[in-house]
C-alpha beads as a LAMMPS data file, in Angstrom:
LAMMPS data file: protein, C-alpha beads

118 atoms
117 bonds

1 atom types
1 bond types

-500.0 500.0 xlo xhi
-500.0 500.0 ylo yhi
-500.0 500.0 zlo zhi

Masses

1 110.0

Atoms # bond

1 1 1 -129.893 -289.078 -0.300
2 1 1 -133.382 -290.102 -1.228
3 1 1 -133.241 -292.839 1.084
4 1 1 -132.614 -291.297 3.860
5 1 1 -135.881 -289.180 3.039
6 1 1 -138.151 -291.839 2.763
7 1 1 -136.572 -293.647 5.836
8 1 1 -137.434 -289.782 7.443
9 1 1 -140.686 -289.966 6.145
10 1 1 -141.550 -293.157 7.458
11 1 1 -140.613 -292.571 10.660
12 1 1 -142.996 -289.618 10.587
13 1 1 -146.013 -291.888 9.477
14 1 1 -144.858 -294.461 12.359
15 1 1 -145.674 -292.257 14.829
16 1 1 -148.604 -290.106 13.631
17 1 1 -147.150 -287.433 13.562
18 1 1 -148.321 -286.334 9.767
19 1 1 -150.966 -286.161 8.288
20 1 1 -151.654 -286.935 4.455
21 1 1 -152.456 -283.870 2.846
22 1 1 -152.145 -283.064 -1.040
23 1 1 -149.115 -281.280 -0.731
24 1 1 -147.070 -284.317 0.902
25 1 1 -148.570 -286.023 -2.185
26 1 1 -147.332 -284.215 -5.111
27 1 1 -143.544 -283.653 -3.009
28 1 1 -143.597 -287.348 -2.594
29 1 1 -144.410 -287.931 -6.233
30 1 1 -141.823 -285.500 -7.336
31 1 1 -139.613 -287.333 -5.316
32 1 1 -140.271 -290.697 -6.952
33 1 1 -139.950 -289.591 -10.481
34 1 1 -136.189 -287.812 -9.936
35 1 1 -135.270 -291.591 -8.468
36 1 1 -136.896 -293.090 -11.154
37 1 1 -135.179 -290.895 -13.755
38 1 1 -132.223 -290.856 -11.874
39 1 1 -132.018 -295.346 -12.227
40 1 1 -133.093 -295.037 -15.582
41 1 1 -130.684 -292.660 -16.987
42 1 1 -128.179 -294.535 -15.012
43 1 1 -129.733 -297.912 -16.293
44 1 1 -129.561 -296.843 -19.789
45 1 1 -125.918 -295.763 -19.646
46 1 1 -124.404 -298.517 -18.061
47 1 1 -126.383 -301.113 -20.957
48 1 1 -126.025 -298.629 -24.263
49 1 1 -124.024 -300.996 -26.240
50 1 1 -126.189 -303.476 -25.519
51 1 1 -129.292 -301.862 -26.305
52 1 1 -127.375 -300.993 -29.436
53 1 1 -126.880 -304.238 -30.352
54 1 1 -130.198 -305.106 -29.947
55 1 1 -131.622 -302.270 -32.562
56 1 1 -129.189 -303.693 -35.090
57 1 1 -130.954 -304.910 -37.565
58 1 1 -130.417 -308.939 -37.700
59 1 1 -132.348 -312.181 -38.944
60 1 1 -135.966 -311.409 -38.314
61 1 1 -136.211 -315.119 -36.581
62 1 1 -133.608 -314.301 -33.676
63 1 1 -135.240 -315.704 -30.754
64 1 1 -134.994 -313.248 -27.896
65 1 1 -135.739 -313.298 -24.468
66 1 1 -138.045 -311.515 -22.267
67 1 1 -135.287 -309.640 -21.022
68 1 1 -134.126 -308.544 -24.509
69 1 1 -137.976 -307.748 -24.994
70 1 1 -137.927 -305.736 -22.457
71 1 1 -135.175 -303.921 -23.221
72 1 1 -135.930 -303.433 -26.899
73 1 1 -139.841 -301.921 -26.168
74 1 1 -138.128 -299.758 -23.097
75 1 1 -140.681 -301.287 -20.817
76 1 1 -140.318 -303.692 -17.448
77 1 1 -140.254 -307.608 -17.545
78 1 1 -143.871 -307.477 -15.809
79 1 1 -145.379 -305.164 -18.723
80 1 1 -143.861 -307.708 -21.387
81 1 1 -146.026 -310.648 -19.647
82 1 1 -148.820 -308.400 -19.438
83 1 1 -148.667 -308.013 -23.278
84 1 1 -148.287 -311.603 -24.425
85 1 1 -151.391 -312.779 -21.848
86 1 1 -153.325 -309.980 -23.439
87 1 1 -152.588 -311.975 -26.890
88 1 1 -150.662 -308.196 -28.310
89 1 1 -147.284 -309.923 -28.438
90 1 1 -147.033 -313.071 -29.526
91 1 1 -144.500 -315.647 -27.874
92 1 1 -143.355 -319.052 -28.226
93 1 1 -142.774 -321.560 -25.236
94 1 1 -140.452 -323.816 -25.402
95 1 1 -140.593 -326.805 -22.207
96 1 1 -137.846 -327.850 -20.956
97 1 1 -137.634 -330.566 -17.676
98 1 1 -138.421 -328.589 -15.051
99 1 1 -139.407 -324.788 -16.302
100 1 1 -140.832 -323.252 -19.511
101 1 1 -138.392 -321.148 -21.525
102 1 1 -140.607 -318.162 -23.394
103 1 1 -138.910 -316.554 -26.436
104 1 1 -140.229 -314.240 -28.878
105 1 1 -139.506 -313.446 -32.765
106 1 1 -137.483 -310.433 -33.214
107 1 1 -140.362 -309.912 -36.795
108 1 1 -143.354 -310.649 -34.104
109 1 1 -141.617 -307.710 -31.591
110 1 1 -141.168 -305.356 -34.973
111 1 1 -144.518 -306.102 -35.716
112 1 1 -146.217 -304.712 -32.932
113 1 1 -143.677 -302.194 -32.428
114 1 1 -145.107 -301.070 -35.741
115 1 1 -148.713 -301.924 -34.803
116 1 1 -148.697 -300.037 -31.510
117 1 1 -146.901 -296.780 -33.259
118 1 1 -149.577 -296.239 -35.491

Bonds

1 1 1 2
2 1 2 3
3 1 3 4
4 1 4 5
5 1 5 6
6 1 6 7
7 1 7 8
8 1 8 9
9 1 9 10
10 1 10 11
11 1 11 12
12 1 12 13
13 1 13 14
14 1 14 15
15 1 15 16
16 1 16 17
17 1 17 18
18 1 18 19
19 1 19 20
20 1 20 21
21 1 21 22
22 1 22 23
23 1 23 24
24 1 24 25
25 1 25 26
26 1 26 27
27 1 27 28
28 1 28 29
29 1 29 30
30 1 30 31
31 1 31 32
32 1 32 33
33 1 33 34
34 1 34 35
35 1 35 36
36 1 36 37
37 1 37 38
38 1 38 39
39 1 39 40
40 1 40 41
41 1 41 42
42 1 42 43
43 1 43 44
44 1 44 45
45 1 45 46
46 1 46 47
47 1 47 48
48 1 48 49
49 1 49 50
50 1 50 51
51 1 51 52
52 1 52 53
53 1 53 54
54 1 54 55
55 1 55 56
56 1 56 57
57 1 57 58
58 1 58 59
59 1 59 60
60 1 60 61
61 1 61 62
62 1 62 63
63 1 63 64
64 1 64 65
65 1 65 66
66 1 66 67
67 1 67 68
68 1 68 69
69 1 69 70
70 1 70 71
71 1 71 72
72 1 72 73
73 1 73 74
74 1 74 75
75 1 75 76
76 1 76 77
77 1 77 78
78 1 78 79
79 1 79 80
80 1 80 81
81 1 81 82
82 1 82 83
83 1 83 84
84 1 84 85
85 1 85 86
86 1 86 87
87 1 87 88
88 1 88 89
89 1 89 90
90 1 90 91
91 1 91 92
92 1 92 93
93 1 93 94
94 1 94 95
95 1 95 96
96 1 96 97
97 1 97 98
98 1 98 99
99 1 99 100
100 1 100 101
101 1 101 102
102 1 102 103
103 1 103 104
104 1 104 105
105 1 105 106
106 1 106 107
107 1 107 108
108 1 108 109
109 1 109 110
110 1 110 111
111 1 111 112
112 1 112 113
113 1 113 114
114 1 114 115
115 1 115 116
116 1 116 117
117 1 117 118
């Protein structure tokens, strides 16, 4: 449904046939959060037993992945990068032959899941 919108809508831009005005703004905003919401209610149903797992509490050295990061802080893989550059999470690389494998402590993530709800 919202596809065929946004297929609609460029079509309109294509030809110049609309203008951008702030009312086209906030509709296509509103439009982007119920998709949004929409993926990540649908997200978080289809993975709820393994977020669940995740939450369990377990040994506080676990090495987990920036996947399981991600999942755990409810935030996207790129956000997770963006806090370990900014030195806020730390990580641990591990090198391998041809790539670089990046784990973190499940303690470092409950750390600054503590830090950052303060």
């Amino acid at each position: 449904m919202y596809f065929g919108m946004v297929q609609v809508f460029v079509f309109l831009l294509s030809k110049n046939k609309m203008r951008f005005e702030k009312n086209l703004f906030a509709l296509l905003q509103n439009i982007v959060r119920k998709i949004i919401r929409e993926v990540l209610d649908e997200f978080l149903d289809d993975n709820r037993t393994e977020l669940l797992k995740l939450f369990e509490k377990s040994d506080p050295l676990q090495l987990l992945t920036v996947k399981d990061v991600s999942l755990l802080l409810q935030v996207s893989k790129p956000t997770v990068y963006r806090l370990m550059r900014s030195g806020g999470l730390k990580s641990t690389r591990f090198f391998l032959s041809k790539r670089t494998a990046i784990r973190f402590r499940r303690l470092d993530v409950e750390d600054f899941l503590a830090r950052s709800s303060q």
